[in-house]
Every structure is written in C-alpha cells, then in structure tokens.
N, C-alpha and C positions, 0 to 999 in steps of 0.2 A: 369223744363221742360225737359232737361235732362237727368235727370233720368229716366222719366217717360217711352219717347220714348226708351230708352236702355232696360228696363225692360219687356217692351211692345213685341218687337224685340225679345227677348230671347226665352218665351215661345211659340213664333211661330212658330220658327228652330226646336224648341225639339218636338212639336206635329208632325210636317210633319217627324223626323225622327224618333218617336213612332208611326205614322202608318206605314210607308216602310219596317220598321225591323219586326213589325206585320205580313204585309203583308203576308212577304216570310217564316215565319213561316208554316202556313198551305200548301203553295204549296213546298214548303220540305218537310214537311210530308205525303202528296200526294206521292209526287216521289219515298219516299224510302218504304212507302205500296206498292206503282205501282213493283216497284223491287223484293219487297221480295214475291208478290204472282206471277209476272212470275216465279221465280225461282221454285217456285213449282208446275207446271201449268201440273204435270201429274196427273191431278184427271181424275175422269170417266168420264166427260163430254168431255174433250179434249183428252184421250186416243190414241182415233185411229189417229188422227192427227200427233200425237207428235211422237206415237211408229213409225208411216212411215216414218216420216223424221227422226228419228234417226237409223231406218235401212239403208237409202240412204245415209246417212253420214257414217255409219259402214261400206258399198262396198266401199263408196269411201277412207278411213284410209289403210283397209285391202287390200292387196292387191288379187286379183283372180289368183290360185293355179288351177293345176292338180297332178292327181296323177299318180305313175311310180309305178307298183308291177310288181318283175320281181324275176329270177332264178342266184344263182350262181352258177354252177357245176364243179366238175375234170370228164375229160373224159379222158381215154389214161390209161398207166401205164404198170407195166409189166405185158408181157402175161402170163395167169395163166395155171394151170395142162389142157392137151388136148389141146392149142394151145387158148383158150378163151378167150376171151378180159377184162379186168377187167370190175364191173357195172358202171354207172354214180354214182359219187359218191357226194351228196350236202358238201358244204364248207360255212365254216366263216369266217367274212373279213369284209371289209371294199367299199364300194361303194363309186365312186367320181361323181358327174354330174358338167360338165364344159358346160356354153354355153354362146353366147351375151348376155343372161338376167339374169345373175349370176351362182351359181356354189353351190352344195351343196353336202353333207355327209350321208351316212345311214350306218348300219350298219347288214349285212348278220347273220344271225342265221340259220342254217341248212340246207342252201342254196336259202332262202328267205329273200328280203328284199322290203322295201316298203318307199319310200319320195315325199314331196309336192313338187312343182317346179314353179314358174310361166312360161306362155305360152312360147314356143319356140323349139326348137331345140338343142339339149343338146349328149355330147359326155359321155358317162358311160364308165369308167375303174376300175376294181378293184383290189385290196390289198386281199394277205390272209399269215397267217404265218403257212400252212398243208403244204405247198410245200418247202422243202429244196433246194438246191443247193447244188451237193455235189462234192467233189475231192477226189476219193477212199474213204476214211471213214473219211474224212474232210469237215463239212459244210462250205461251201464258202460263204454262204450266208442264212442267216433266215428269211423266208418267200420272197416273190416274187410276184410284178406287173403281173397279168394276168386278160384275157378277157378285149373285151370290145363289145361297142356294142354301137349305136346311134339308139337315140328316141326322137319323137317328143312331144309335151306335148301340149294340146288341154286344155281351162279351163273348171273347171268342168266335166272332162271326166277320163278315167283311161287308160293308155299307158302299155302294157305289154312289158317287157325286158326280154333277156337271153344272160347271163354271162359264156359262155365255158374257162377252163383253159385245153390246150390239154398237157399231160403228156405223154412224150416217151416211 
C-alpha cells in the first residue's frame, strides 16, 4: 500500500506542474506579439497619432533657437587722394556670442555672418586677422579683437547685428 499511495502522489505534482508551465506559455507569447507590434505601431491607421507625439517630443529634445544675421565691417583708414575717407570695407573673422544661456562661434565671410542661439541676450565681439598692428614696419601683432555689439535673440525670429572695426 505504500507504494501505491507514493505512486499516486507523484503524478499529481507533475500534472498541476504540466499545466502552470503550459499555462504561461501562451501568455509569453501574447506579451512579446503585444511588444513586437507596438514597436511598429506607425502604420496608416495610427499615423497621425504617433507623428504628433513624436513631434512634441522632437520640441521637447531640441532645443528652440533664433537666429542672429548680422554685418562685419572696417570703417576708418587712411585718408585717400582729395582728403576722402576710405569706403566701408566688409571683413573675415571670427564672431563670438557670449551670454547667460551659452555662448557660440560663427564665422564672417565677406563681412557677413549668420548663427543659431537660444533665447536671451548675448554680447558679440569679433576677431579678424585684415587688421595689423604695426611699429614702423614691424607687426606687433596679427590680427586684432574688434567690434562688438549686443543682441537679443527672440525664438523663432531673426536678430539683425552690426560689427564696426574703426581704423585710424
């Protein structure tokens, strides 16, 4: 009799743990179908849904930017035949913007330049290597810190600058 009830006993354990392990079969494989078609849940039907919230998630990553187009010129210089003032003349160089909401770099081509910024108020000085510093026929110095100019920066909008270097 011993036996019998030991025997008995056994394959009772094993069925109730042949169905549990069953069980959780099917609802695992539920879950990871569930998973793998959100994962692709930009079909046409959800389109408009999913592009809008991944636009409002894109504002919120990126940050919101203005923009700064602005002038760098030499004005000054020596006076030419007849007493006439030399013309404005456009420069290359180097743009700095420093402000509480960081600080950035552009760079002038023909006395135009143009950078993103976010909102704030921002101090522009520039850099160019056209202007010498000289000591009789000796450069003292190659290129030279000139102009500046303060701007605000609005997002979404465009901030116009102008960068004078005045030359004696």
């Amino acid at each position: 009799m011993r036996e019998a009830a030991t025997v008995e006993a056994r394959p009772a354990v094993t069925a109730t743990r042949r169905r549990r392990s069953v069980g959780w079969v099917p609802v695992l494989t539920v879950g990871i179908a569930v998973a793998f078609g959100l994962a692709g849940c930009g079909t046409a039907a959800g389109a408009s849904g999913t592009g809008a919230r991944h636009a409002q998630l894109s504002s919120e990553i990126r940050p919101v930017l203005g923009t700064v187009k602005g002038t760098y010129e030499l004005e000054g210089g020596p006076i030419g035949p007849g007493g006439q003032n030399p013309p404005i003349q456009p420069l290359n160089g180097i743009i700095t913007a420093t402000g509480r909401n960081g600080h950035a770099k552009a760079v002038a081509k023909n006395g135009h330049f143009t950078m993103q910024l976010r909102p704030g108020t921002y101090k522009l000085t520039g850099w160019t290597g056209a202007i010498k510093e000289m000591n009789g026929s000796t450069v003292v110095e190659n290129g030279m810190h000139c102009g500046s100019a303060t701007v605000v920066v609005t997002a979404h909008r465009t901030a116009k600058a102008a960068l004078y270097c005045y030359a004696p």
